[in-house]
N, C-alpha and C positions, 0 to 999 in steps of 0.2 A: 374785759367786757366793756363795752360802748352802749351807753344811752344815746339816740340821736331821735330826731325826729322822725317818725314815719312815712312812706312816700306809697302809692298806690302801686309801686312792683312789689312791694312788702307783702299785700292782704293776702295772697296764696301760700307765703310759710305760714299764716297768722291762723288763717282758718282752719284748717283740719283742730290745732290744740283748740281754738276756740271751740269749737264744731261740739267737739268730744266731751270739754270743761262743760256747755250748754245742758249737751244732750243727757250728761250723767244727773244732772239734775240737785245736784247740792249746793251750789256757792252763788248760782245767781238766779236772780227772779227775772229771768227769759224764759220763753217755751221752751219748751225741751227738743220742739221740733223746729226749732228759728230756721228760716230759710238762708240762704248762701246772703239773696240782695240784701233781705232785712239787717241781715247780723252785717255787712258793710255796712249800712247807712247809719247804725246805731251804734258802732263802734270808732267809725271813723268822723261821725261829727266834732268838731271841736277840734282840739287838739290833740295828736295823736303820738304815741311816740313805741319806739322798739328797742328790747335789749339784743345786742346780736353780739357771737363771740369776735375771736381773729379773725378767722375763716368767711365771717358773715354770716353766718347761719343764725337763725332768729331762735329766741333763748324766752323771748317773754313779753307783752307787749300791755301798756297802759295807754285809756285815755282821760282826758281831762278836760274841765270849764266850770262853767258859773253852776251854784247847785241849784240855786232858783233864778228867773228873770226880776227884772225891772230892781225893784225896793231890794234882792234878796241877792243881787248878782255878786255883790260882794266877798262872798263866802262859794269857797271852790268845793268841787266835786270829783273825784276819778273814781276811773276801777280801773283791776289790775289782774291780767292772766301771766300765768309761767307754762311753757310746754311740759307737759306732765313727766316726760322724758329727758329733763333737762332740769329738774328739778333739784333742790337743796343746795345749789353752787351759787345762794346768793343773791339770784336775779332778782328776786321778789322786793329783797331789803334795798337795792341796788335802781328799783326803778320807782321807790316808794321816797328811796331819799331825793332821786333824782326829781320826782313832782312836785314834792314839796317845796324844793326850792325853783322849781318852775311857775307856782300857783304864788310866790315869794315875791317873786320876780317880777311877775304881773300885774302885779298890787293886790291881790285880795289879802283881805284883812284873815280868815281862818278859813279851814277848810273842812267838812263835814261826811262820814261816808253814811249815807241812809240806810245801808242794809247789810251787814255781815252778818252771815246767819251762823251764830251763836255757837253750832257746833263744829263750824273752822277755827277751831281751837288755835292753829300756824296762824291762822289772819291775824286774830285778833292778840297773838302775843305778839309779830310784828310790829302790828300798828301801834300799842300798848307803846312799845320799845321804842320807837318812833313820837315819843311823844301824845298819842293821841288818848284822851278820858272818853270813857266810856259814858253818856247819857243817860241812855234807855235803855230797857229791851222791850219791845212790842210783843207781847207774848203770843206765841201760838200764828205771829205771821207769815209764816215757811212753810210749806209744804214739803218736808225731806223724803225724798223716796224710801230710807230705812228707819229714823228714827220718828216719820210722823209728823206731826204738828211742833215746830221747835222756833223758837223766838228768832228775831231780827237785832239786832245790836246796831244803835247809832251811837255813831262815835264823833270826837269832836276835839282840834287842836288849832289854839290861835298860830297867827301866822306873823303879826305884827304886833308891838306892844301896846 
């Protein structure tokens, strides 16, 4: 598997699992009905990157940058999709290690995820794995399609000593 940077012939393997991940409605706080432009322009700001196997076929794709502007830029941000089909071969750990030392790289000092919704139990043992303490949980900030009203989990892992 290859991390690389993502390039705009990418967004067409990217979207449909996107599309899918969105529209099921449990791991991100996007509409459920995100549009084609929207979900490019929100996805591919900043830094963009793709897992793809030998073949090239795209496996997962994360993006990345600052979590807040000005005073707060310091401190990185991403998120992370796997093709649901493509799933448990690693991509997830594979593009979580891969940012980390990207957001490393680029000097922020730690990096924050604002929102894992608490009942991505896979997310948040990765990240866990990975390094990352758990902060908060903002309770009742999700709206799950089955479980309801179910918390957000911010999570938090320096990046520099």
């Amino acid at each position: 598997m290859l991390i690389r940077d993502a390039t705009p012939d990418d967004w067409p393997a990217v979207w449909p699992f996107l599309r899918a991940i969105v529209a099921a409605g449990e791991t991100y706080t996007l509409p459920r009905d995100l549009s084609e432009d929207a979900a490019r322009a929100i996805w591919t700001a900043g830094a963009w990157f793709v897992a793809v196997d030998d073949d090239g076929t795209v496996l997962g794709t994360a993006k990345a940058g600052p979590n807040q502007l000005g005073p707060g830029a310091h401190v990185a941000t991403a998120s992370f999709m796997v093709d649901p089909a493509r799933g448990r071969r690693g991509v997830g750990r594979a593009l979580g290690e891969h940012v980390v030392a990207w957001a490393t790289e680029q000097g922020f000092r730690s990096m924050q995820f604002n929102a894992v919704v608490e009942t991505n139990t896979r997310a948040l043992a990765l990240w866990h794995a990975l390094g990352f303490a758990t902060v908060g949980v903002v309770p009742g900030a999700f709206h799950h399609p089955e479980h309801g009203y179910v918390g957000l989990t911010v999570m938090h892992r320096p990046l520099t000593g």
